[in-house]
N, C-alpha and C positions, 0 to 999 in steps of 0.2 A: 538525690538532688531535686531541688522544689523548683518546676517551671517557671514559676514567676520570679526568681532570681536569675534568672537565664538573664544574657543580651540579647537583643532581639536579632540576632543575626543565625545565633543558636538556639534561642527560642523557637526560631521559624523552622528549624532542620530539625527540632527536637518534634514537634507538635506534628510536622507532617509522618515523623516516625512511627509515632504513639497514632496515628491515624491508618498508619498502614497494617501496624500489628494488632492495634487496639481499638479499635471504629467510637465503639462505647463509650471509652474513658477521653476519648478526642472529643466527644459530642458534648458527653459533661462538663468537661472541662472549658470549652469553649463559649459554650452555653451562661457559666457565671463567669466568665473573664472578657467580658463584650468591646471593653477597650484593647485589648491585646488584638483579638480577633480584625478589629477595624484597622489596627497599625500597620497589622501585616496584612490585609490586604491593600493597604496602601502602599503600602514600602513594597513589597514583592507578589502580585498576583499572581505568578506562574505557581508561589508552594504553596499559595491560597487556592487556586486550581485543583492543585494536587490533592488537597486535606478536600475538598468538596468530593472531588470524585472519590475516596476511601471510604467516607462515610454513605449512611443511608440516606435517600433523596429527600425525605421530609425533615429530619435535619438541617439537609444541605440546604431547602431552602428558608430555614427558620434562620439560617449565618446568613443566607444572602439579602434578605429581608433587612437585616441591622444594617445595609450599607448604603448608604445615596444610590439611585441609579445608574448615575456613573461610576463609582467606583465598582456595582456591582457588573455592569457593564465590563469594564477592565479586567474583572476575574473569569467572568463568561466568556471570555475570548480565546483565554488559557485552556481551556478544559478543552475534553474530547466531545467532539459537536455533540454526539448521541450522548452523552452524560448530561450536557447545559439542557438538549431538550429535555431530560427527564427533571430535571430539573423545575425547568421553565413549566411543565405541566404541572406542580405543585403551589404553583403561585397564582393568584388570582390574576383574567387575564391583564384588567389596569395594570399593577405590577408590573407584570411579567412585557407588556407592552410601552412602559416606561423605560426598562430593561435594553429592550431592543433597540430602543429609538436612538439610546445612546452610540450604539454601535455601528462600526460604516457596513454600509447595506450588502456588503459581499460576504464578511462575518457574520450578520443575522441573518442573511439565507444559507449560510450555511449550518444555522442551529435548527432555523424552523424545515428545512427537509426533511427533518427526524420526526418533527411534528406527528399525530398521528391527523387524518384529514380535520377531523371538527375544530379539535385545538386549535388547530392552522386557521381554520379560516374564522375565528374567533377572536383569533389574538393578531391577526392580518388588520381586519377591521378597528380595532384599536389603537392602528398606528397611523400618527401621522401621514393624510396623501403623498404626499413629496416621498418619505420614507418606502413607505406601500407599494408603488409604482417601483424602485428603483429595486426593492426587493422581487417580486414579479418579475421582473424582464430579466434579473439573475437566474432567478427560479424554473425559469421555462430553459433553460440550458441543462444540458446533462450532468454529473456533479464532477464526472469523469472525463471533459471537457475544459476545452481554452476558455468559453466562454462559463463554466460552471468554475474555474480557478481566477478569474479574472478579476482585480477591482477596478472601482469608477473613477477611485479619487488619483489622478493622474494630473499631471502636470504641464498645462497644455497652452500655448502663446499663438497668436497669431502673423501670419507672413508678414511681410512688410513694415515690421519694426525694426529697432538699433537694440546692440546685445544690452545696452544701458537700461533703456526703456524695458528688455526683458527681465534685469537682475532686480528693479524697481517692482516689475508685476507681480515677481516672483514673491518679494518681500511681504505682499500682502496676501498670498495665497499658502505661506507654508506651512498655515494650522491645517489645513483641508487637504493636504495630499496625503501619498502614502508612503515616497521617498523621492528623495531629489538627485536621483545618480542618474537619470534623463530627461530630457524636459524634451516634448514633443511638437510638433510645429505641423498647423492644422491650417485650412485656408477658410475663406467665408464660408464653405458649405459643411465642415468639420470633416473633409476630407483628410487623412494623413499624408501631408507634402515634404516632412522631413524630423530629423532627431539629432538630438544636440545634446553630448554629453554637459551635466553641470562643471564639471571642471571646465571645461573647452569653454563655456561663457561666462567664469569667473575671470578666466585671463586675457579673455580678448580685449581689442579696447573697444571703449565704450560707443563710440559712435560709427564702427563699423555694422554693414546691414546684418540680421537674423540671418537672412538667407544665403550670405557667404560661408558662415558658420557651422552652419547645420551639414548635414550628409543624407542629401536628398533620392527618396524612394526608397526608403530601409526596408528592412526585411519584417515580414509580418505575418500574423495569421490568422484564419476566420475561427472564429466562435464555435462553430462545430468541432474543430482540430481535435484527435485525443491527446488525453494529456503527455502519452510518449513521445508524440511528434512536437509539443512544446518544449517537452526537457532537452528531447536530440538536437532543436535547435539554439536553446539559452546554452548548452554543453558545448554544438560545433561553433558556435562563434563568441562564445566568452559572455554573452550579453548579462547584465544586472535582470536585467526584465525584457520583457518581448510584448509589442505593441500587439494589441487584436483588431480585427477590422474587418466591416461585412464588406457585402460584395459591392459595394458602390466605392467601397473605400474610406468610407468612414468612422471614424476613431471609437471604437466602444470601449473600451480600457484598456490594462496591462497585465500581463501575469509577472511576479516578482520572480528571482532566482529564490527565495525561500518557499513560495508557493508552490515552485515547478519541482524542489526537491522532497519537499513532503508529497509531494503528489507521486513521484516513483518510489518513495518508503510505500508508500498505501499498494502501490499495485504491486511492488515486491513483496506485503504482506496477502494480499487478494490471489494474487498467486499460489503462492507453500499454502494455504487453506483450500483453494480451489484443488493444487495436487490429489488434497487426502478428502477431498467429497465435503469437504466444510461451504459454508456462504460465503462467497468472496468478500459481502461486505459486513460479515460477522464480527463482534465486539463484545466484549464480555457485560455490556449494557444491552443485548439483544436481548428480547420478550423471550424465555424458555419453548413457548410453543412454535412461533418459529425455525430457533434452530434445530428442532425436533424434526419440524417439519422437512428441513433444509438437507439435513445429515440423512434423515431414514432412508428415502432412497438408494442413495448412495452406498449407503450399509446393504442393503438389501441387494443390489447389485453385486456386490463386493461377496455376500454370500450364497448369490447365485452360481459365480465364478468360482468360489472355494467349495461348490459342490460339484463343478468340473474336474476339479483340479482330482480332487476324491474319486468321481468316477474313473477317471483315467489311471491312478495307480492301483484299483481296484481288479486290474484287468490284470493285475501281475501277480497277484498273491501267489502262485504256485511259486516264481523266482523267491518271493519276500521268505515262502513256508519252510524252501529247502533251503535259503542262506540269510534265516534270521538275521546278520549283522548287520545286512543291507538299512533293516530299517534306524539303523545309527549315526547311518553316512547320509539320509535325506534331505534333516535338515542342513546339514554342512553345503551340500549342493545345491539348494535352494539360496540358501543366506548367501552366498559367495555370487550367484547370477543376480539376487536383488541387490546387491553392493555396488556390482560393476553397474547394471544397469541405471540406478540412481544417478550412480557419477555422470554419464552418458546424458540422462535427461538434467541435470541439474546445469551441466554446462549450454546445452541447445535451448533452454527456455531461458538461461538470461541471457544468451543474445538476441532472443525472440524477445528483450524487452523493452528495445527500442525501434527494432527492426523487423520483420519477418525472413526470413533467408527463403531468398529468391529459388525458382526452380532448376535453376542451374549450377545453383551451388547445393543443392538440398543432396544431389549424388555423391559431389565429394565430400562435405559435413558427414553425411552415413558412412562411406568408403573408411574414413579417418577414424570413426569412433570405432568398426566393424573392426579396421588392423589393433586399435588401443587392444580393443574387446579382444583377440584373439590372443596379441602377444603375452597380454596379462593371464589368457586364462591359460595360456603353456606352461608360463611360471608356476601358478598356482596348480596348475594341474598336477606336474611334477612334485611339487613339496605336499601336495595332497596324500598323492598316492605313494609317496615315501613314507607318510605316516602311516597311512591306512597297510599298508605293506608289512611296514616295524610290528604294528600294533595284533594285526590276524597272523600273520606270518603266511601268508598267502599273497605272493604277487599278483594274481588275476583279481584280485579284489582291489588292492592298489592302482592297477590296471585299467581297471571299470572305473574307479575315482575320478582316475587324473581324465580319462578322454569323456567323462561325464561333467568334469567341470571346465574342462576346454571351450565344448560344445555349448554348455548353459552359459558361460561368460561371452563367449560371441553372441551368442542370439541374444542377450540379455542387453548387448550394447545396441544392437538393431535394434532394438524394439523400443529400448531409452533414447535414442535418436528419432526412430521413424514415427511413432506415437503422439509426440506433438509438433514434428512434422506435417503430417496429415493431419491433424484438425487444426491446423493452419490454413491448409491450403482448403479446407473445406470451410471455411471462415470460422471457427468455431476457436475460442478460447486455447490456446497450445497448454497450458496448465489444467484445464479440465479435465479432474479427475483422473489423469494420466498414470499416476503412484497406483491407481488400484488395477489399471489395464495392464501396466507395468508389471504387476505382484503376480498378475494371472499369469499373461504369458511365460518369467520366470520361473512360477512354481510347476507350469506346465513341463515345462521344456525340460526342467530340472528334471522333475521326477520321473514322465517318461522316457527321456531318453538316459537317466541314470538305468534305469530298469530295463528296458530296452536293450543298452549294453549290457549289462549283466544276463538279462534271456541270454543272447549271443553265446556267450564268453564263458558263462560257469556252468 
């Protein structure tokens, strides 16, 4: 079937396909169909996003070159920040500063973070002052931050009016916001004095005051906040958005209920990569020496630790020499202590992902995962060394199995508990590289005291 017969509905689905599996024949094809191209980044930027990011970045910016700067704008928004900066560093910085200007200044600071420095302050320079400034004072927030998720464009009335006078304000300001499911009520010095859902001043009547209206000294948070204390609180109280505000009390933006939950997708993904020694803020658009740079350690650690683990079963070989089978059953008793164990930490880092678990529950959190860990490894222990039993036809070997994997499935849940426990409470990241700390002690526990018991026993 020939694309250009397509509807453009299935055009767009088809093109972004052939981009996923075929970069080349996307770029070609794009390349001589420049009206198709334009259509659909009109009609749909999110799969015009999409086709950008599949292809190579001097293409990408050769399609985004063909579009107005607003429209191109429009599809820069969609993309993944780090892909538009790569993007944006293929364009001239005019261009690319046209690009920008389009965009509300919370979305273009968060493409030009990715920037690398020169670019940044090259294409900073090119932007309108107004624009420039409101980018800047984003930019100095952290990106992991209330005030690094926050936008400007907010919607904000002053005391001392009638709900009428605010539904009239409102009319003229609701190209420049960014949603209207609260309208916020600010006094002469842009202090936050109160919040007003938009329903609630659709149906009041008209000449009743602002301030009867509204729900004064709402709940709020400073610009430094991270961003899981923003989701815990748009989560505990239902909110669309949540007001920021420094320490005077003055209104500096809002973060959406869509911001705040892309922003716990990000840390749940900055997590599972932090687990296994990756960048937390790693992306398949990261500079390869980077995450070279990023991972080697980590690896390096990791095979530090797997020449412990070697030393310690090295110390058995006379057990391993006289009852070769042993070494058949090691991995089984490793893999079954890093199974349980995972479980144990997979559960305590997401509730570590709003909250930290206090010191006083960090006893019974461990206590609970310890009884999981134990009862499961009875189970398992038992149907272990039933097999192991069937199979040698030597009970003491079955024997050694099951109280080898008793023993690893408990310690396994300790240590999947206690491990990001403690660098908790040491303030350090609870996902930091925990899976490799996790692997050690396991394979540790596992294999000495599988052998261990077998010394003993056989």
């Amino acid at each position: 079937m020939k694309l250009r017969l397509l509807r453009p509905r299935e055009l767009a689905i088809a093109l972004r396909e052939l981009a996923r599996l075929h970069p080349r024949e996307a770029e070609e094809y794009l390349d001589t169909h420049q009206e198709q191209w334009e259509a659909l980044a009109l009609a749909d930027p999110h799969d015009a996003a999409d086709i950008l990011e599949s292809i190579d970045e001097e293409a990408a910016a050769d399609l985004i070159s063909g579009l107005d700067a607003e429209q191109a704008a429009d599809v820069m928004e969609e993309m993944q920040d780090e892909a538009a900066a790569d993007v944006l560093e293929e364009l001239g910085v005019t261009e690319a500063a046209a690009m920008l200007a389009e965009m509300p200044a919370d979305e273009a600071a968060d493409i030009v973070a990715y920037l690398d420095p020169e670019a940044r302050a090259g294409l900073m320079e090119a932007l309108p002052d107004e624009h420039e400034a409101r980018i800047t004072r984003l930019l100095a927030y952290p990106a992991d931050s209330a005030g690094g998720l926050m936008t400007t464009r907010v919607a904000t009335l002053p005391t001392g009016i009638t709900t009428g006078e605010a539904i009239e304000a409102l009319r003229r300001l609701h190209e420049t916001l960014e949603d209207l499911a609260y309208v916020y009520v600010v006094d002469h010095d842009q202090r936050l004095a109160g919040v007003v859902s938009f329903r609630d001043l659709v149906f009041a009547r008209p000449g009743v005051a602002l301030d009867e209206v509204m729900i004064g000294d709402p709940v709020a948070i400073r610009p430094e906040a991270d961003r899981e204390d923003v989701a815990d609180l748009i989560q505990r109280y239902g909110y669309f958005s949540l007001p920021v505000v420094d320490h005077r009390g003055t209104l500096l933006g809002m973060v959406s209920m869509e911001d705040a939950i892309e922003a716990v997708q990000a840390e749940a993904s900055e997590d599972i990569a932090s687990m296994v020694g990756a960048g937390p803020d790693e992306t398949l658009y990261t500079p390869v020496g980077r995450s070279i740079r990023t991972r080697l350690p980590w690896i390096a650690l990791n095979l530090a630790t797997a020449f412990l683990v070697a030393a310690a079963v090295s110390r058995f070989e006379p057990v391993i020499d006289r009852v070769t089978v042993l070494a058949a059953y090691m991995p089984v008793i490793a893999g079954m202590g890093g199974n349980s164990g995972a479980q144990s930490q997979a559960v305590v880092i997401r509730a570590m992902g709003v909250h930290s678990i206090p010191a006083h529950m960090a006893r019974r959190v461990i206590l609970r995962e310890v009884m999981i860990g134990f009862f499961n490894g009875l189970a398992i222990g038992l149907l272990s060394g039933a097999i192991a039993t069937a199979a040698t036809g030597q009970i003491r070997i079955g024997v050694v199995i099951g109280l080898a994997a008793l023993a690893n499935m408990t310690m396994a849940n300790l240590a999947g508990t206690g491990i990001p426990i403690l660098l908790d409470h040491l303030g350090q990241d609870p996902a930091l590289a925990s899976n490799i700390f996790l692997t050690t002690v396991t394979d540790m526990v596992g294999f000495a005291g599988f052998l261990g018991i077998a010394t003993l026993m056989l």
